[in-house]
N, CA, C and O of each residue as an XYZ file, in Angstrom:
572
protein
N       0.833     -1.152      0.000
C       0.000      0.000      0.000
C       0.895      1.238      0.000
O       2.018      1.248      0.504
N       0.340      2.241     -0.579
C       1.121      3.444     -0.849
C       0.376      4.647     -0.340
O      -0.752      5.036     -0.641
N       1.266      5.155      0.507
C       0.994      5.972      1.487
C       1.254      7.288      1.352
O       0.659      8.275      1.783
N       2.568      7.126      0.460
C       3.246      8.556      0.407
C       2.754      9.947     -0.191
O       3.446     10.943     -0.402
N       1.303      9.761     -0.426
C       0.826     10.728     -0.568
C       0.425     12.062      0.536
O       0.417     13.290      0.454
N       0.067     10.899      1.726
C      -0.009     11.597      2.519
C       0.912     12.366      3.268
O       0.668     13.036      4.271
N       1.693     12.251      2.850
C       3.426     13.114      3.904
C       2.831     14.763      3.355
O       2.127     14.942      2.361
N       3.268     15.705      4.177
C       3.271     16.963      4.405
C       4.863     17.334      3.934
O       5.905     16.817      4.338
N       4.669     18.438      2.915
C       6.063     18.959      2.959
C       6.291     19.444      3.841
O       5.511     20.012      4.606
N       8.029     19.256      3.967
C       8.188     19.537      5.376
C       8.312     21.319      5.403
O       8.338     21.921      6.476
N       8.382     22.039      4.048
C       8.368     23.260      3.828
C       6.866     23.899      4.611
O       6.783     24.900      5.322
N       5.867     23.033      4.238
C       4.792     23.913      4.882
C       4.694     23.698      6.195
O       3.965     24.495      6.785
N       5.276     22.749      6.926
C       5.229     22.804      8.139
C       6.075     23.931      8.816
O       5.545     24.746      9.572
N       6.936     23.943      8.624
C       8.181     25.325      8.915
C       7.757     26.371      9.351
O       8.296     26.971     10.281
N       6.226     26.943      8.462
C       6.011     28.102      8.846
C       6.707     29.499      7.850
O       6.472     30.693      8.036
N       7.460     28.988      6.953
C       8.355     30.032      6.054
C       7.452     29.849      4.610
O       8.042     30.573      3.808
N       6.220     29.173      3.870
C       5.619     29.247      3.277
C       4.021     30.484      3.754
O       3.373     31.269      3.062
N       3.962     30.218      4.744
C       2.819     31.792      5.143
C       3.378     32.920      5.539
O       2.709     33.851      5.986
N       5.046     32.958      5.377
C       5.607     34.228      6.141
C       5.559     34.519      4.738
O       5.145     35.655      4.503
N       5.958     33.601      3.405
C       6.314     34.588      2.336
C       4.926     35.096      1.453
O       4.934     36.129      0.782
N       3.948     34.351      1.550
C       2.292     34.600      1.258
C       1.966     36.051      1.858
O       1.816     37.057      1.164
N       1.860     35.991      3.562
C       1.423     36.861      3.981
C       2.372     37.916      4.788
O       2.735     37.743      5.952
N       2.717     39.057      3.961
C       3.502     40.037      4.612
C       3.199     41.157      4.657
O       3.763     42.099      4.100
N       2.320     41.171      5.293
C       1.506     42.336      6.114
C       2.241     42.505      7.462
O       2.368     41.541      8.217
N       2.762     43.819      7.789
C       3.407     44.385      9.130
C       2.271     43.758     10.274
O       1.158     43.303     10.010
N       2.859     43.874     11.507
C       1.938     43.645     12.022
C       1.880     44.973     13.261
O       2.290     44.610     14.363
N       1.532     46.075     13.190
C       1.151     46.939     13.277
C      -0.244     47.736     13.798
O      -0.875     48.475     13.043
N      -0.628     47.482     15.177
C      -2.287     47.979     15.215
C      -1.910     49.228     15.623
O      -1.087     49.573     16.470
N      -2.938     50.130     14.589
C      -3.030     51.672     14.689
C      -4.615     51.624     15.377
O      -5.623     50.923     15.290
N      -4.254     52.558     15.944
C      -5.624     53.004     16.803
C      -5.741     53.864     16.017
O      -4.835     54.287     15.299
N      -7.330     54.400     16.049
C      -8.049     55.420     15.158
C      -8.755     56.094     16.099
O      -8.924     55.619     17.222
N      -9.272     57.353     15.704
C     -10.039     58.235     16.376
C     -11.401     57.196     16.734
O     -11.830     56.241     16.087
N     -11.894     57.806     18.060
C     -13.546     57.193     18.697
C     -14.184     58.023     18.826
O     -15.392     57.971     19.059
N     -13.342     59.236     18.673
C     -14.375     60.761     19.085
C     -14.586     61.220     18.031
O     -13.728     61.810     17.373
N     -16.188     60.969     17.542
C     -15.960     61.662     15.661
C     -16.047     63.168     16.398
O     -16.612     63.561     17.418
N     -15.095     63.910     15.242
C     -15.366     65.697     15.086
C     -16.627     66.521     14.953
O     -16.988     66.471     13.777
N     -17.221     67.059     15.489
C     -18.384     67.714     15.631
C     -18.419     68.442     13.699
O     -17.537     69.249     13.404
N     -19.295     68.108     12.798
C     -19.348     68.643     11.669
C     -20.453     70.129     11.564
O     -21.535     70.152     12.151
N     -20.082     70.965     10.958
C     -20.808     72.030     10.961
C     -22.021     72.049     10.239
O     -22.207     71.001      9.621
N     -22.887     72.881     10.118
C     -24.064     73.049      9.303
C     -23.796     74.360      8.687
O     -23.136     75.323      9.078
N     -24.607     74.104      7.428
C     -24.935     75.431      6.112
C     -26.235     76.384      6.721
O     -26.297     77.601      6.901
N     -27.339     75.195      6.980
C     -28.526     75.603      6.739
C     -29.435     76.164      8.209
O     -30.634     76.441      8.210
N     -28.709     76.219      9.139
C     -28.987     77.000     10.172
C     -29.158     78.405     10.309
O     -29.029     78.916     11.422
N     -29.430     79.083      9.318
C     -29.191     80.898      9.497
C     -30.568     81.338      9.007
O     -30.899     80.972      7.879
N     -31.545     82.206      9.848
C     -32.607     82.607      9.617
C     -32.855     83.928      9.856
O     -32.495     84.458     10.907
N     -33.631     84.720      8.694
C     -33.502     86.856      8.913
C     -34.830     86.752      9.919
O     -35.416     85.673     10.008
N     -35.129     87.524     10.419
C     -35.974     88.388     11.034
C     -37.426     88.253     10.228
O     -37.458     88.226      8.998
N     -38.382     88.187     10.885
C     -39.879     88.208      9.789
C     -39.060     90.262      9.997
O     -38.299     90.872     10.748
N     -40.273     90.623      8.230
C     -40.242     91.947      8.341
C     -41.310     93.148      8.925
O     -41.270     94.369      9.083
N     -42.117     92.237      9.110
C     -43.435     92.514      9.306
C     -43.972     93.394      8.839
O     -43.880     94.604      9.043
N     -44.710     92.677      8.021
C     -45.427     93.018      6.660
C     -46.894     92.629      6.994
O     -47.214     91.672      7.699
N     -47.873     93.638      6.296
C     -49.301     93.099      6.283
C     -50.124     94.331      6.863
O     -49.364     95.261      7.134
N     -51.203     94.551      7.079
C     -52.310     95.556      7.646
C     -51.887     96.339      8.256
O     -51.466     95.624      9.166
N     -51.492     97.801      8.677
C     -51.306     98.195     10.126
C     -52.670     98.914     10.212
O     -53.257     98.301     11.104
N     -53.252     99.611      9.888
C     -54.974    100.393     10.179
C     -55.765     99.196      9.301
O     -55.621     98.449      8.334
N     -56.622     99.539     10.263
C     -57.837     98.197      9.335
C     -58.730     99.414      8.982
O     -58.392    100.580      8.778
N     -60.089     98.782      8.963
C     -61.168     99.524      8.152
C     -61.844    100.299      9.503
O     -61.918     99.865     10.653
N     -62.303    101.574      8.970
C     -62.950    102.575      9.727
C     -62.011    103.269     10.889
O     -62.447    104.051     11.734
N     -60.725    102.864     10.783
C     -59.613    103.205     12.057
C     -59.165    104.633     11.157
O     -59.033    104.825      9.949
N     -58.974    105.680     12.576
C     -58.554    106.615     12.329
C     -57.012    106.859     11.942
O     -56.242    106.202     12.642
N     -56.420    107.654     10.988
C     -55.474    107.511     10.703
C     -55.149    108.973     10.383
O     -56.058    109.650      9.903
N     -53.688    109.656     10.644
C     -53.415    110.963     10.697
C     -52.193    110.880      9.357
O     -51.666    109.815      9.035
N     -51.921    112.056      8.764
C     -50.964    112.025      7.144
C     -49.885    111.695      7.644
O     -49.233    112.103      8.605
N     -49.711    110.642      6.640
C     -47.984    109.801      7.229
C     -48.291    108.378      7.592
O     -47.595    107.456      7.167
N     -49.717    108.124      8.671
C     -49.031    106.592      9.122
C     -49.430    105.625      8.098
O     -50.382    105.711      7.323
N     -48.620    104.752      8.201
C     -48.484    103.588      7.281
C     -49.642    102.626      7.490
O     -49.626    101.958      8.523
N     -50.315    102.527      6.914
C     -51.863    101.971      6.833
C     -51.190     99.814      6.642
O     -51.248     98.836      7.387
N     -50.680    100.061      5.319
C     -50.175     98.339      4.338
C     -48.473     98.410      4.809
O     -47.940     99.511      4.680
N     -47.836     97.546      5.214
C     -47.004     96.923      4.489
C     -46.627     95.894      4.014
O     -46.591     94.931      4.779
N     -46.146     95.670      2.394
C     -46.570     94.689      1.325
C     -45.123     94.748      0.458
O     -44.293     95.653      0.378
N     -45.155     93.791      0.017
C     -44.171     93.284     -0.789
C     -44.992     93.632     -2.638
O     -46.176     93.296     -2.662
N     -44.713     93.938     -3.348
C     -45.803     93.496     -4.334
C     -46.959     94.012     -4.121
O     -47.231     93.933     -2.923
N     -48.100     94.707     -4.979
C     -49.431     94.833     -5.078
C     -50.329     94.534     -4.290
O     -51.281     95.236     -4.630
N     -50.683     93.795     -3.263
C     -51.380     92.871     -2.784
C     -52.885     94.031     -2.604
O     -54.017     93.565     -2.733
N     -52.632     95.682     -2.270
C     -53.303     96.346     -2.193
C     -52.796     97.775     -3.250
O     -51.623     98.147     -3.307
N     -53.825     98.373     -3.953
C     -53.591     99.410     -4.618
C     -53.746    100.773     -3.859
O     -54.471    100.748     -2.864
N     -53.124    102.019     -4.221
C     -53.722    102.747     -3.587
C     -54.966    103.437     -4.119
O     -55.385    103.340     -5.272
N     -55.713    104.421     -2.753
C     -56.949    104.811     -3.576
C     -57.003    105.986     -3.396
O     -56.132    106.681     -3.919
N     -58.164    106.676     -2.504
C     -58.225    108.035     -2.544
C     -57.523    108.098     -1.501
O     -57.413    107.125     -0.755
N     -56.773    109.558     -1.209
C     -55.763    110.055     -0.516
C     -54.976    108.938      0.442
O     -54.869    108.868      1.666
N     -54.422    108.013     -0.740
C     -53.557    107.011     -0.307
C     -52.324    107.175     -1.289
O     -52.525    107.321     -2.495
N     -50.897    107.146     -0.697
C     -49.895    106.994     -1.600
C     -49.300    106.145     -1.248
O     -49.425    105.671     -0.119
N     -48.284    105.612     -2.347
C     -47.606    104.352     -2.148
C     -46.154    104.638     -2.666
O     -45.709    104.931     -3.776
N     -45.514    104.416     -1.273
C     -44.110    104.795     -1.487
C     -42.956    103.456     -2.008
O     -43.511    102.360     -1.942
N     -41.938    103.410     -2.346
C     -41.346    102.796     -3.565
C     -40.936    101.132     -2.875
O     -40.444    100.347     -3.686
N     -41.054    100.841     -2.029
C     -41.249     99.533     -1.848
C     -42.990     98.880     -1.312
O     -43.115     97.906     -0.569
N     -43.982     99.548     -1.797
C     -45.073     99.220     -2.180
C     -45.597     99.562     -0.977
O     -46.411     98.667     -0.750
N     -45.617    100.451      0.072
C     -45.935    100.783      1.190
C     -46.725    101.931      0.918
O     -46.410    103.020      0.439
N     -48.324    101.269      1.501
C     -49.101    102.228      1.377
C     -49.350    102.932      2.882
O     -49.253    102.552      4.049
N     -49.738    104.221      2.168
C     -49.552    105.322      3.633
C     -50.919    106.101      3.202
O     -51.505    105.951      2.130
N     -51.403    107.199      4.556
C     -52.077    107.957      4.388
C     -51.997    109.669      3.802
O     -51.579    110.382      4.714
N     -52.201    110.210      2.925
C     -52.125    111.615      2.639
C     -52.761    112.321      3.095
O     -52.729    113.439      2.580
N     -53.611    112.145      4.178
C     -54.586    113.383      4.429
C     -54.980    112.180      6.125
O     -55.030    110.965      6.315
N     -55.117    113.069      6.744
C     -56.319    112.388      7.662
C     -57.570    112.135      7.800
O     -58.393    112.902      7.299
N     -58.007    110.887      8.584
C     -59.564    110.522      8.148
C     -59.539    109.047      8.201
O     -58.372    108.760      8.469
N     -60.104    108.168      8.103
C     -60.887    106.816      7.984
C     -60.184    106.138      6.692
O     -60.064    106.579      5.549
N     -59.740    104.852      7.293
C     -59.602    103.667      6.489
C     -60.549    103.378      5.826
O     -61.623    103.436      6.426
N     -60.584    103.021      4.593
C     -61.701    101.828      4.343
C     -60.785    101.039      2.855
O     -60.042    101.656      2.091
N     -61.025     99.991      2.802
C     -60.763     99.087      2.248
C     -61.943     98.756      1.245
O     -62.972     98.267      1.712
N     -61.840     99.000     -0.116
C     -62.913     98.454     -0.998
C     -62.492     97.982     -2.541
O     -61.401     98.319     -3.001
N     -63.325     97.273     -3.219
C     -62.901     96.980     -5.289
C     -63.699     97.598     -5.722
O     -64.886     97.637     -5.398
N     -63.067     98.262     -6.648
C     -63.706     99.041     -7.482
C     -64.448     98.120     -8.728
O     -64.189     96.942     -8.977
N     -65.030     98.628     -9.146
C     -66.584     97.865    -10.229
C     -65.527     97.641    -11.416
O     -65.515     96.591    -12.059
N     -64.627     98.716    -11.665
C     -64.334     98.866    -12.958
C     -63.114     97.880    -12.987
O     -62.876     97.507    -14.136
N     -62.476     97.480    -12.262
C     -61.349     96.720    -11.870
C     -61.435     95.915    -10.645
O     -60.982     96.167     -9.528
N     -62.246     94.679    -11.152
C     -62.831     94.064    -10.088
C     -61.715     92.924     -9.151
O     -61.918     92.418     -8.047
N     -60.571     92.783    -10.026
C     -59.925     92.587     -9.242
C     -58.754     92.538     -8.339
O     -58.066     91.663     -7.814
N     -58.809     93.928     -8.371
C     -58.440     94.971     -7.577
C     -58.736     95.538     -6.438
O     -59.679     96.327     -6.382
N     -57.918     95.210     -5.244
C     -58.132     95.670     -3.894
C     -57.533     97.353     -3.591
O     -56.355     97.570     -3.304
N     -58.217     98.065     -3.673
C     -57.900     99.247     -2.966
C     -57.738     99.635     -1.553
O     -58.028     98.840     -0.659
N     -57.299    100.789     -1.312
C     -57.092    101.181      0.491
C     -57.293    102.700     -0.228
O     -56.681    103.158     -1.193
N     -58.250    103.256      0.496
C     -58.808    104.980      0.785
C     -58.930    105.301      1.915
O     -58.956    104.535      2.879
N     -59.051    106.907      1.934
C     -58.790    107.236      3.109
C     -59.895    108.701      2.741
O     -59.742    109.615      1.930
N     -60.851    108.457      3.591
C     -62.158    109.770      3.825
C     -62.319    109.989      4.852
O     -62.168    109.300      5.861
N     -62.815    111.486      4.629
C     -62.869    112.318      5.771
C     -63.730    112.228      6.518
O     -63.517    112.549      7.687
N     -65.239    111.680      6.047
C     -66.060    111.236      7.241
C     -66.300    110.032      7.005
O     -66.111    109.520      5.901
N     -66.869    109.261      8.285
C     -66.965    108.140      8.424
C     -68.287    107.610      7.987
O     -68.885    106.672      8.514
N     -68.645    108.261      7.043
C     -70.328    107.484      6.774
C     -70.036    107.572      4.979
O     -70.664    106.906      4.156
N     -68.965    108.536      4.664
C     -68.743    108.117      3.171
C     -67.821    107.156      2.743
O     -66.658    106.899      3.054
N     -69.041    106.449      1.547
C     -68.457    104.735      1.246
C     -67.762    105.430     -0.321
O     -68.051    106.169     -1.262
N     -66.644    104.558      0.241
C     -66.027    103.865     -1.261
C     -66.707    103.210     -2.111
O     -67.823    102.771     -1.833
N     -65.995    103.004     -3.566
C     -65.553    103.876     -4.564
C     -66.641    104.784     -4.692
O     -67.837    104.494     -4.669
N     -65.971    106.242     -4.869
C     -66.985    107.353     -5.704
C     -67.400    106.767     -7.062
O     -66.653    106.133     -7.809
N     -68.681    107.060     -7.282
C     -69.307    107.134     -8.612
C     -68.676    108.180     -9.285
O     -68.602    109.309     -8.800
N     -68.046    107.765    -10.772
C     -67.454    108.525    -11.874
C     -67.861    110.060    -12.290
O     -67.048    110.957    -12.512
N     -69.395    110.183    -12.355
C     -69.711    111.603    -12.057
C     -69.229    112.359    -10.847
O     -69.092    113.574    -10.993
N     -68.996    111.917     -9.871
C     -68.776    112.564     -8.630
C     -67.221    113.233     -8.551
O     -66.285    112.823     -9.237
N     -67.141    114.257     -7.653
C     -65.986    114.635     -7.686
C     -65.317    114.289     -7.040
O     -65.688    114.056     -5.890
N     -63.901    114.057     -7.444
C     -63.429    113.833     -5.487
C     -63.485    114.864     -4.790
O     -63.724    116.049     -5.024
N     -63.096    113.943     -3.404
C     -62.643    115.007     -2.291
C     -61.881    115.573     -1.673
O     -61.450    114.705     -0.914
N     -61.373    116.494     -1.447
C     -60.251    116.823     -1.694
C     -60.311    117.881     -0.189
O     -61.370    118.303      0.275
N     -59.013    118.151      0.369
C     -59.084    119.299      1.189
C     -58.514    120.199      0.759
O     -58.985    121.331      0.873
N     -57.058    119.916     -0.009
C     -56.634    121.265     -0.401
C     -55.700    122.123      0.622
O     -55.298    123.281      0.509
N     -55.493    121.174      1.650
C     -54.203    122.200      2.548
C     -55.684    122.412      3.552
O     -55.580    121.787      4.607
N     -56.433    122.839      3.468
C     -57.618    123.588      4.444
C     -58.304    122.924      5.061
O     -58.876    121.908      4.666
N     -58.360    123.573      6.494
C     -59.375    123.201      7.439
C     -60.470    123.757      7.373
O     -60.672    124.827      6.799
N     -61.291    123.089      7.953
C     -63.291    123.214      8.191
C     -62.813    124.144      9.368
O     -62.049    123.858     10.289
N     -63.550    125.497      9.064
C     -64.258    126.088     10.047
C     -65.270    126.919     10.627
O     -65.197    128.069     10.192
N     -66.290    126.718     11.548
C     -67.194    127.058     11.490
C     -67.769    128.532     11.487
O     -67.222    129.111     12.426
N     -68.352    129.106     11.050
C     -68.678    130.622     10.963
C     -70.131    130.528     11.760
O     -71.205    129.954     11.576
N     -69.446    131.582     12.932
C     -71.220    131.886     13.814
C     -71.749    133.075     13.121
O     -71.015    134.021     12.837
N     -72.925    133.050     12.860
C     -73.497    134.315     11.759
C     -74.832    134.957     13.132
O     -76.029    134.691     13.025
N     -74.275    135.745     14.240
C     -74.757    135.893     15.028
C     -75.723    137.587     14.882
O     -76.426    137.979     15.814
């Protein structure tokens, strides 16, 4: 019977056949455990500007205060309303808010400003406006 197959070279027993296979240092590097705190982009937020209504409807309002502030159109101006260059509507005269659409441009929000509180927006086209003109009402006693 023939055996000699089974014998082991005596090379692989030695131990000098896996030194020349595997020659990798043997070397343990430690690595960081503390990951680095990474920053963010998207954390940075402005201020609201506050924008939107300041007088509502029928509120008294004196020349100058700022009735709208608006980005864009959202309100037109109307009678003795002006609108200064970042779309900020204000009052020209003193007198009463009112908020109304006109027939002819229906969709169109206006802001006016009248002198008494029982006259409605929009004037009818025959009508004149109203106007003060620099001048105050005053009364004459005819005694």
């Amino acid at each position: 019977m023939n055996i000699g197959f089974l014998r082991i070279k005596s090379s692989l027993l030695s131990g000098s056949f896996f030194a020349k296979k595997i020659s990798l240092p043997l070397l343990i590097i430690r690595t960081a455990t503390k990951r680095s705190a990474g920053s963010t982009k998207n954390n940075r937020d402005s201020p609201g500007k506050r924008l939107g209504v300041k007088k509502f409807g029928e509120e008294m309002v004196k020349a100058g205060n700022i009735i709208v502030r608006q980005r864009g159109t959202k309100f037109y101006p109307g009678e003795n309303v002006g609108m200064g260059r970042d779309h900020t509507l204000y009052a020209l005269e003193p007198g009463f808010v009112q908020f109304y659409r006109d027939p002819l441009q229906p969709k169109r929000k206006f802001v006016g400003v009248v002198f008494d509180r029982k006259t409605k927006l929009p004037l009818s086209k025959d009508q004149p406006r109203i106007r003060r003109l620099g001048m105050k009402e005053v009364e004459i006693n005819n005694n």
